[in-house]
Every structure is written in structure tokens, then in C-alpha cells.
C-alpha positions as CSV (number, residue, x, y, z in Angstrom):
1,X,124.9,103.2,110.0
2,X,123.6,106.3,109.9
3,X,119.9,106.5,109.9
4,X,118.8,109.7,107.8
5,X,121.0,108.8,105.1
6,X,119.4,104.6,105.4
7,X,116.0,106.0,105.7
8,X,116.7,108.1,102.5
9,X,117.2,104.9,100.8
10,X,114.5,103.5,101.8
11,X,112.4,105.9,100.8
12,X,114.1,106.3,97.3
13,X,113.4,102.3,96.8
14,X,110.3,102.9,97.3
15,X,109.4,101.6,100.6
16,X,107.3,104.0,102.0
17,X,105.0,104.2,99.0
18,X,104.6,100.0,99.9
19,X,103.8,101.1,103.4
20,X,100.8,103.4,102.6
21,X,99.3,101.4,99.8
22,X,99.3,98.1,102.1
23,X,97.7,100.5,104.6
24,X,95.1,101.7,101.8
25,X,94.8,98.2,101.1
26,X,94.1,97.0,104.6
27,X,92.0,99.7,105.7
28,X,89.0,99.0,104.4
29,X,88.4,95.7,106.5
30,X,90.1,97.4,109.3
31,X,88.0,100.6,109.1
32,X,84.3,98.7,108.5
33,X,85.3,96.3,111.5
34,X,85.7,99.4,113.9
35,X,82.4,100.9,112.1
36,X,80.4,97.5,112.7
37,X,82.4,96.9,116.2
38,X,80.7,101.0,116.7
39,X,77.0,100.4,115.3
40,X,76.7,96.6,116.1
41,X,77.1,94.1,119.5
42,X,79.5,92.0,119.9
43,X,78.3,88.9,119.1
44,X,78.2,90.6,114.9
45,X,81.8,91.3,115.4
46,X,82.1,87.6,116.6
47,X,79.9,86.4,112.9
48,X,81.8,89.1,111.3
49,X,85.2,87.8,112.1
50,X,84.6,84.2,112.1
51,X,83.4,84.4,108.1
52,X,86.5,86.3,107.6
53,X,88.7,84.3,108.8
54,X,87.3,81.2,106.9
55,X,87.2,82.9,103.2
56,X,91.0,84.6,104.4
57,X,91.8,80.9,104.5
58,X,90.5,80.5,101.2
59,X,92.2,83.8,99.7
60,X,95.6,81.9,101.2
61,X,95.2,78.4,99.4
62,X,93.5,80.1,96.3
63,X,97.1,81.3,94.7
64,X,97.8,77.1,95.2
65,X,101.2,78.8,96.0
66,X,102.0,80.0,93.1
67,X,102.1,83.6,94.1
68,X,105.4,82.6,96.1
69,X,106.6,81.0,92.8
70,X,106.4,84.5,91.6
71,X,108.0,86.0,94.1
72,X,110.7,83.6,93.7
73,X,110.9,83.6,90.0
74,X,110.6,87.3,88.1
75,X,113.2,88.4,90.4
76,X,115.5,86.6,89.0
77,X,117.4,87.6,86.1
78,X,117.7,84.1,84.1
79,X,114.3,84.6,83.7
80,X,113.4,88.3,82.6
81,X,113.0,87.7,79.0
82,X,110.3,84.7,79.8
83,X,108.3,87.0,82.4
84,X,105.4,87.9,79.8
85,X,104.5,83.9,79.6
86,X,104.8,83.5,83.3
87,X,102.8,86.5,84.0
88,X,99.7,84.7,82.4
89,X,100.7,80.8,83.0
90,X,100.2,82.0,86.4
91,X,97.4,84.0,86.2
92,X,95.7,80.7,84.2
93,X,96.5,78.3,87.1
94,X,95.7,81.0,90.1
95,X,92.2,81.2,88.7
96,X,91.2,77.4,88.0
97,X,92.9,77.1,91.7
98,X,91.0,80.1,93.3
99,X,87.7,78.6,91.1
100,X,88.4,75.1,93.0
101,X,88.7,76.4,96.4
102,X,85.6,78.8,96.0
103,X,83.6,75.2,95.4
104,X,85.1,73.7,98.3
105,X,84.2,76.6,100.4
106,X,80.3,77.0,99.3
107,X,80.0,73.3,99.9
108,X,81.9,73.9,103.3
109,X,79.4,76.8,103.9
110,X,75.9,74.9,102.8
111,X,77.1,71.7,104.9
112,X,76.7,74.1,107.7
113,X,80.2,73.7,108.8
114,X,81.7,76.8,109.6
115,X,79.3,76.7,112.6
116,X,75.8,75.5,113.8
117,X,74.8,79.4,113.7
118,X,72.7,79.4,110.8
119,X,73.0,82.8,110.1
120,X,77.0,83.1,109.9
121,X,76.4,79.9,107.3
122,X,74.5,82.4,104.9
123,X,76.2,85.0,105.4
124,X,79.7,83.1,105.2
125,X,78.1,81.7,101.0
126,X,77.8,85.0,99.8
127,X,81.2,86.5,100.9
128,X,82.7,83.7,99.5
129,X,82.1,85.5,96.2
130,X,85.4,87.5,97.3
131,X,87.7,84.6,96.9
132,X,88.7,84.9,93.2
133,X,88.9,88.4,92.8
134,X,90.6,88.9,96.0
135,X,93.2,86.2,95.1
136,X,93.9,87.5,91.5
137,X,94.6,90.8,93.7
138,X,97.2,89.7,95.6
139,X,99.0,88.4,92.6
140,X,99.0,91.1,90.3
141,X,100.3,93.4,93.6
142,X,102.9,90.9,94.4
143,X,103.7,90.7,90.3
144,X,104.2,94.5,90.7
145,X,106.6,94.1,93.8
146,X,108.5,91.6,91.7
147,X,109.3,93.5,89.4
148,X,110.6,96.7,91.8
149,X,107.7,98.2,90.8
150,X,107.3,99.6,94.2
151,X,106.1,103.0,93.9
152,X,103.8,102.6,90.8
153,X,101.7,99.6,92.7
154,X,101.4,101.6,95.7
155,X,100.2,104.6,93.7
156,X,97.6,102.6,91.7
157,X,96.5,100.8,94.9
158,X,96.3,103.4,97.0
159,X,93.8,105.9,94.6
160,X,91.8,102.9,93.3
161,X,91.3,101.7,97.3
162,X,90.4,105.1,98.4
163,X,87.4,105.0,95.8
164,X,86.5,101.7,97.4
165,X,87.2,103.0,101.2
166,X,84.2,106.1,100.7
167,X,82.0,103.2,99.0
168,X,82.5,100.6,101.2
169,X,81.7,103.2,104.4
170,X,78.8,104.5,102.9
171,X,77.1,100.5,102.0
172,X,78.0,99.5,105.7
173,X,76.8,102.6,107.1
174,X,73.3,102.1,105.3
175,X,73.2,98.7,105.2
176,X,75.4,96.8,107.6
177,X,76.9,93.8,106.9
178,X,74.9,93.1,103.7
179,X,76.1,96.4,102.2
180,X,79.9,95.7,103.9
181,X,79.9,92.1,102.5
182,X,78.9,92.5,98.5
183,X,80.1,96.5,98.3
184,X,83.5,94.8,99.3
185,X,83.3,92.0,96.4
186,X,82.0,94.6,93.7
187,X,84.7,96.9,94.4
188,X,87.4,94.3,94.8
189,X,86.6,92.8,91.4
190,X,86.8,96.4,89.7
191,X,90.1,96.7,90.5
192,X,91.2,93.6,89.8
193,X,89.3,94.4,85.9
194,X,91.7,97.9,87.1
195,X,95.1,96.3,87.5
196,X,94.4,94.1,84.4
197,X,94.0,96.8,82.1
198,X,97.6,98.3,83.7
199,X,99.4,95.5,83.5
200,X,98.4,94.4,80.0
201,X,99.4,97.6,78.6
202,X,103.0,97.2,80.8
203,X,103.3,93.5,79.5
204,X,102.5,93.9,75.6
205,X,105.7,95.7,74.2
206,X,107.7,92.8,75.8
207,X,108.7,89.8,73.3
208,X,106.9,86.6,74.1
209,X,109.0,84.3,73.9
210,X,107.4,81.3,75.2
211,X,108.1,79.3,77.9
212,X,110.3,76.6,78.7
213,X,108.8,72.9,80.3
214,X,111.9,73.5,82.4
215,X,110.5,77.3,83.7
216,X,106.7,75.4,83.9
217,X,107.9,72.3,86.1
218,X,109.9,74.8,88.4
219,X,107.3,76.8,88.8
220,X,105.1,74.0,89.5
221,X,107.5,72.7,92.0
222,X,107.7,76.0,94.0
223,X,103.9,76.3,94.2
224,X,103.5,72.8,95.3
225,X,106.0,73.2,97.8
226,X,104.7,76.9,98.8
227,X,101.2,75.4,98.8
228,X,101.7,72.4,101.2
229,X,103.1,75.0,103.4
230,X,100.1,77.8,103.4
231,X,97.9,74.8,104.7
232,X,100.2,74.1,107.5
233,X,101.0,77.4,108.0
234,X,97.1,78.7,108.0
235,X,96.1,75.7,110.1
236,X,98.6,77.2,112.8
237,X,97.6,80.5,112.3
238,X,94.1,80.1,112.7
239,X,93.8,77.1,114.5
240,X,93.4,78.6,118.1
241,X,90.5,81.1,116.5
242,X,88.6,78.6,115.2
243,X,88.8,76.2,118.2
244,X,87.9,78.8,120.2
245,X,84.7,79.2,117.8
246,X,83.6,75.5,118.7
247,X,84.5,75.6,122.1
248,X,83.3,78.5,123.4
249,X,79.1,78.7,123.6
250,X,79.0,82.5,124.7
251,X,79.3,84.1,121.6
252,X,78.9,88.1,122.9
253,X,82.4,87.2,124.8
254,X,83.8,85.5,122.2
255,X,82.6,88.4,120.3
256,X,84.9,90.7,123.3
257,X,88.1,88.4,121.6
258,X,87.2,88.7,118.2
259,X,87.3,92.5,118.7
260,X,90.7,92.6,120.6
261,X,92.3,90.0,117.8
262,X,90.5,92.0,115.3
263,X,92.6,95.4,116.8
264,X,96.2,93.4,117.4
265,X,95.4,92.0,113.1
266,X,95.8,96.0,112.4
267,X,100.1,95.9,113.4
268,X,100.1,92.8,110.4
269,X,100.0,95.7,108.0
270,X,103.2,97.0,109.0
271,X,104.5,93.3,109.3
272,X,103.2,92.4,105.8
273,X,104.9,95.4,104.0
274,X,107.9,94.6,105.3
275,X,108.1,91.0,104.2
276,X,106.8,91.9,100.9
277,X,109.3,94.7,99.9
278,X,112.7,92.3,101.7
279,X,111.5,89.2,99.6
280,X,112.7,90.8,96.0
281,X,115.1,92.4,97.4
282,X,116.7,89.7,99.4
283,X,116.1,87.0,96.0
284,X,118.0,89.1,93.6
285,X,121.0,88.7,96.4
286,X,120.7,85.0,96.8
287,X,124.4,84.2,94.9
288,X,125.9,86.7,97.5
289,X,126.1,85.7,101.2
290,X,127.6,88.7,102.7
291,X,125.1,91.1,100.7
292,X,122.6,88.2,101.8
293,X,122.8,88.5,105.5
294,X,123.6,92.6,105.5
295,X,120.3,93.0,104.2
296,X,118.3,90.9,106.3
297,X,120.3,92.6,109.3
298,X,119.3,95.7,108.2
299,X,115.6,95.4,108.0
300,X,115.3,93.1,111.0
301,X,117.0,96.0,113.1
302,X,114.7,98.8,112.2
303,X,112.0,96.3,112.2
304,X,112.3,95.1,115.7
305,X,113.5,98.4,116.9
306,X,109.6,99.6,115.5
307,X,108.0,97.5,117.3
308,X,109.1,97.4,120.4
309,X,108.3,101.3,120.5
310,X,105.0,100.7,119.1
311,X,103.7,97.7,121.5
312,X,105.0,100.3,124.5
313,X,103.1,102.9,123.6
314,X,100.0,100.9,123.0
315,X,100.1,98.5,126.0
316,X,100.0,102.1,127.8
317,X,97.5,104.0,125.9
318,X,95.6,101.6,123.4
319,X,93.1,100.9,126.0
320,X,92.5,104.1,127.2
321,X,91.7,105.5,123.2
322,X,89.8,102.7,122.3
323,X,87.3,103.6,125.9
324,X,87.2,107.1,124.7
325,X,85.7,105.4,120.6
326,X,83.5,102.5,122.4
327,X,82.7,103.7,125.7
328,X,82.3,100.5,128.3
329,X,80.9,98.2,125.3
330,X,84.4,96.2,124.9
331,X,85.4,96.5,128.2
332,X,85.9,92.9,128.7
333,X,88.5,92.5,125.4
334,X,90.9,95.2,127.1
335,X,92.9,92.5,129.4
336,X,92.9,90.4,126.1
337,X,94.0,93.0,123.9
338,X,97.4,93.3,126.5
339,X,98.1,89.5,126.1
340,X,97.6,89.8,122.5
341,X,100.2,92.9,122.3
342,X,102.8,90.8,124.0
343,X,102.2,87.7,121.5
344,X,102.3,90.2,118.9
345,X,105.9,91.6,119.6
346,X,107.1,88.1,120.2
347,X,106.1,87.2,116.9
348,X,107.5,90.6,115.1
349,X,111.0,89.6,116.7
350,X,111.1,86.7,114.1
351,X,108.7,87.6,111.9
352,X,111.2,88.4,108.7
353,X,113.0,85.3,109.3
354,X,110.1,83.9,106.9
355,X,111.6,85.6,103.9
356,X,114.3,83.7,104.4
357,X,113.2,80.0,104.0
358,X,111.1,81.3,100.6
359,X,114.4,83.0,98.6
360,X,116.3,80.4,99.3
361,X,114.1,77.7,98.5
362,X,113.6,75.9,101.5
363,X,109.7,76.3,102.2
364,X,109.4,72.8,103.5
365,X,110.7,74.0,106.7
366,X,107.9,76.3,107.1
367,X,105.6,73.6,107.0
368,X,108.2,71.3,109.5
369,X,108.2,74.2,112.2
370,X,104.0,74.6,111.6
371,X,103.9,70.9,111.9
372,X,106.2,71.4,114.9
373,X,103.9,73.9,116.9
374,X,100.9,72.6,116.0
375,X,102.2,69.2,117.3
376,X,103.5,70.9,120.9
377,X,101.2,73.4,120.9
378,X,97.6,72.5,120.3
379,X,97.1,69.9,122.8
380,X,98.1,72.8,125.5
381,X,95.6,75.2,123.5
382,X,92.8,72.7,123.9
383,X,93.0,72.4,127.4
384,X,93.5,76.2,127.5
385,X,90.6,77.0,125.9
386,X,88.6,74.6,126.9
387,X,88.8,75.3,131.1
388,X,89.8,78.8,130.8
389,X,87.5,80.5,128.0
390,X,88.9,83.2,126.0
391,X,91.1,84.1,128.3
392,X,92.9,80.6,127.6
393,X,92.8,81.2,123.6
394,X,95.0,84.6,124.8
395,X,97.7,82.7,126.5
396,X,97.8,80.3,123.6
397,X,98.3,82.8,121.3
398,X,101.6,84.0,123.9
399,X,102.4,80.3,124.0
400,X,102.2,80.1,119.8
401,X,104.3,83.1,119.6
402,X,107.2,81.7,122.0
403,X,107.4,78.0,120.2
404,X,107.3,80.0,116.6
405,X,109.7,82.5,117.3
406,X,112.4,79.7,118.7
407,X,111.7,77.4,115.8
408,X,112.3,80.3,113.5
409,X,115.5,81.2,115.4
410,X,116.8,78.0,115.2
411,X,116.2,77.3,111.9
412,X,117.3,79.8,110.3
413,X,120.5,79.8,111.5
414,X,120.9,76.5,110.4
415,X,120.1,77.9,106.9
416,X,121.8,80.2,107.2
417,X,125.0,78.6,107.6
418,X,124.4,75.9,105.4
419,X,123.6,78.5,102.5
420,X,127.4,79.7,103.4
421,X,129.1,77.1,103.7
422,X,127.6,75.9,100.0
């Protein structure tokens, strides 16, 4: 293999262009956090981060799993002449879904759920606004990626988010978190109104066919299935976070962990772009095994490679930069920041194994192995948490990483081989 002339492909596919425009994408939140985590205490970063995590949970479930029955679907060429009809079936059900979930959450919100802090409850109601639009978003990106359109997505993302970037910046700057929290839903729904416009001049040359009851129920069946796996998969994803938010009564230190896990997030980006370009590209090779497994090869070995450079150099220097931004105000979240590098690359060594279980159909052993480590793993992060404080949510998140990584390993090899031997 010879890597200038794979990188060349790559880049020629169109991956690189993914790479910045998931960067543009995520560097709003990323960039406001480190501005807020600047101007403000930590026990803001702590309300800060505890909303988002609840309404990310929302932006999840809001699709109802639909967006992986895209993913699965356009890709595939038995369907290509039906993709008009499925662009806006979908976008029909991923609105009354996202609609639904925003209800649940400002019921969730007024209840005074997410916490006994009234304040976070406020605050948590009115960025709730940013469900819909945010999960209309994320499917008309992943409709792009579907369809190869690699390189065009990443260029529309990536001018219309730099707009948003100076505005965003400039409201938080001013006005904190209430300029951070409705600049971010104002300029999310613009270019969602953006893509739209795009995507409806793309779509209206095509012949409309209509679409079959047969395309609608498998559709509906991958959702359902994708769906009963997000809320598995977001309860073991979030799980040790939001215990950690009832358990632990000094909120300026859990404040110090939001800020570390808030810094470790920032590598998803990478992860995420990754996953999302190898999921088209391994569904179109689903009827060849040998291309099948190449591929996957291929990415996980530059993948792992990446990462295991990357969570070297910032074990070593990370710390050291982030003193030199913040002075001695996060001085405490350092030691958890290391713990949380180490989960990090445990998880990265697995962590395109997940394409695997969605091209070939078999979600519902997502939702076994969630079921799995939240069944092993929970108990321990109780007792973690609970006698050790934050440092006891780090090692849980070390613990997670293990059990998930092994799962993943096993099971997908059992897949694997099953899908070749069939």
C-alpha cells in the first residue's frame, strides 16, 4: 500500500473536503465552549454542558432513526430512481418525530428534571428550540453524503458555518450564554431554510416516480430498528455524565470534568467524519465480501494509526497549552483530561466497527452490546462515582471504553463471518 498514492484517493473522493466541513460544523460549539470556559467559572461550563448534553440527546432520537435508513437506503442502486420520494417521505416523518421529542423535552425541562438548579431548567427550555432545526440538519448533510456528494456538502457547510462561527462569537462575547444559546438556533435554522433551497433545486429535474409500500415499510423498519438502538446507545453514552450530574453536589468541580470531557468531545470530529464518509462507501459494497472487508481494513488502519499519534502528543503537551489559554483556573480537570485521552483511544480502536452492524443491517446488535455494558457497567459506575467523585466518573469512562471496544470486537467478527459464509 503505498500511502501518497491512497491518500491521493482519498482526497480525490472527497474526504478531506468531509473532514473540514464536519470541523466547520463542530466548531462553533467547540469554539463558544473554550470562549465561555475563558470569560465564565466553571460551574457555567458545568450548566453549559449539562443542557447540551440533554437537547444532543434530543437531536439523536429526533431523526426516530430514519437518518440511518437513509444512509442505508439512497446508496443503494435498486433504489436511485425512487430517491426524490424518499428524500421528502423522510423529511415528513423526521419533522413530526423531531416536533414530538421537542414536546417531550420542554415538558422534561418545566418538570424541573434535568436538575433541581432552577436556572439550568430555563435555560435548558429555550435551547430546546434547537432540536428541529438541528435534526433536519443532520439529515440533509447525511442525504448529501449519500449520495457521494462529498465535496459539494462540505463546501456549502463550511461557507454557510463560517457566517455563523463570526455571529455566534460576537452574541456570546456580548451576551454570554443568552446570546450563545438563541444566536446558535437563529443561525442553525437559516441554514437549514439554506440547504433546502440547494437541495430542492438538485432534486426537481429528477422524475418522481412515487414510492413503493414495499420502499415505505423498509424504510420504516430500518428506522425502527436504528431508533431502538440510538436510545440504548445514548443512554450508554451519556449515562455516566448524567449520573455524575445527580450525584455529585459540587458543581465548580463537576464544572473542572465538564471542561476536560468538553476538550476530549473535540477528537469526535475526526471520529464522526470518518464513520460518515465509510458508511456509503462500505453500503454500495455490501454484495462483495472481499471488497467489503478491504475497505474497512483500509480505513481502520489509517484510522487507528491517527490516533494513536494524536493521543501521544496530547497526553504530553495538551495540558501544558491548555495552562498557557486558562492559566490555573482548570487546573483540577488536567488529571481527568489524561484518563479521558486513554478512554478516548480505546474507543477510536473500535470505533468504525459501528459502520459495520448499520450496512449490513444488523443494528439490533448495537443495542445488544449497549444493553450489554450498560448491564456490566453501570453498577461499577455507581459505586465509582458515588465514593470517588469525578475522579470515579473518569475511570468509568476507561472502564466503558474497555467493555465497548471488546463487545465490538467480538461481534463483529461474528458478522463478519456470518456475512461470508452467506
Amino acid at each position: 500500500m503505498n500511502p501518497a498514492n491512497e491518500l491521493k484517493k482519498l482526497r480525490e473522493k472527497g474526504f478531506f473536503h468531509l473532514i473540514v466541513s464536519n470541523y466547520s460544523v463542530q466548531l462553533i460549539v467547540f469554539a463558544a465552549h473554550l470562549l465561555i470556559a475563558k470569560i465564565m467559572t466553571p460551574y457555567y461550563v458545568g450548566v453549559i454542558k449539562t443542557i447540551e448534553t440533554y437537547v444532543n440527546i434530543g437531536i439523536v432520537l429526533g431523526s426516530g432513526g430514519m437518518i440511518f435508513a437513509i444512509l442505508k437506503i439512497v446508496p443503494d442502486e435498486r433504489y436511485r430512481q425512487h430517491m426524490k420520494e424518499v428524500f421528502h417521505y423522510a423529511l415528513r416523518y423526521i419533522i413530526l418525530f423531531s416536533l414530538l421529542i421537542f414536546v417531550i423535552a420542554e415538558i422534561w425541562g418545566f418538570a424541573r428534571l434535568i436538575s433541581m438548579d432552577e436556572y439550568l431548567n430555563d435555560w435548558f427550555c429555550r435551547y430546546a428550540l434547537i432540536i428541529v432545526p438541528a435534526v433536519i440538519l443532520q439529515f440533509f448533510i447525511r442525504y448529501y453524503q449519500a449520495l457521494h456528494e462529498f465535496k459539494r456538502i462540505s463546501l456549502l457547510v463550511f461557507y454557510s458555518k463560517l457566517l455563523s462561527i463570526i455571529i455566534i462569537l460576537s452574541m456570546t462575547w456580548f451576551f454570554y450564554l443568552k446570546g450563545y444559546i438563541f444566536s446558535s438556533v437563529i443561525t442553525t435554522t437559516l441554514i437549514v431554510l439554506f440547504l433546502s433551497y440547494d437541495l430542492q433545486l438538485r432534486l426537481s429535474a429528477l422524475i418522481h416516480p412515487g414510492i413503493p409500500d414495499r420502499l415505505k415499510q423498509h424504510l420504516k423498519h430500518l428506522s425502527t430498528h436504528a431508533f431502538t438502538a440510538q436510545i440504548v446507545d445514548q443512554i450508554k453514552l451519556q449515562g455516566g455524565y448524567l449520573m455524575t450530574n445527580y450525584l455529585i453536589t459540587d458543581r465548580v468541580l463537576f464544572g473542572q470534568y465538564s471542561f476536560a470531557l468538553i476538550i476530549v468531545q473535540g477528537l469526535n470530529i475526526f471520529t464522526s467524519s470518518v464513520q460518515q464518509f465509510i458508511i456509503p462507501k462500505l453500503a454500495s459494497k455490501v454484495t462483495d465480501p472481499v471488497a467489503y472487508r478491504k475497505t474497512l481494513r483500509k480505513f481502520e488502519n489509517w484510522f487507528g494509526f491517527i490516533a494513536a499519534l494524536a493521543v501521544m502528543i496530547l497526553i504530553i503537551f495538551l495540558p501544558w497549552f491548555l495552562g498557557l489559554i486558562f492559566g490555573s483556573k482548570y487546573d483540577s480537570a488536567m488529571p481527568l483530561l489524561r484518563w479521558l485521552l486513554i478512554g478516548w483511544f480505546i474507543n477510536a480502536l473500535a470505533a468504525l466497527k459501528g459502520a459495520v452492524f448499520l450496512t449490513l443491517g444488523k443494528m439490533k446488535y448495537i443495542a445488544l452490546i449497549s444493553g450489554l455494558i450498560i448491564l456490566f457497567v453501570f453498577p461499577v459506575a455507581y459505586y465509582l462515582i458515588s465514593h470517588f467523585g469525578v475522579k470515579g466518573t473518569a475511570w468509568t469512562f476507561v472502564l466503558q471504553s474497555l467493555v465497548s471496544t471488546l463487545l465490538l470486537l467480538i461481534f463483529t467478527k461474528y458478522i463478519l463471518n456470518r456475512y461470508a459464509q452467506s
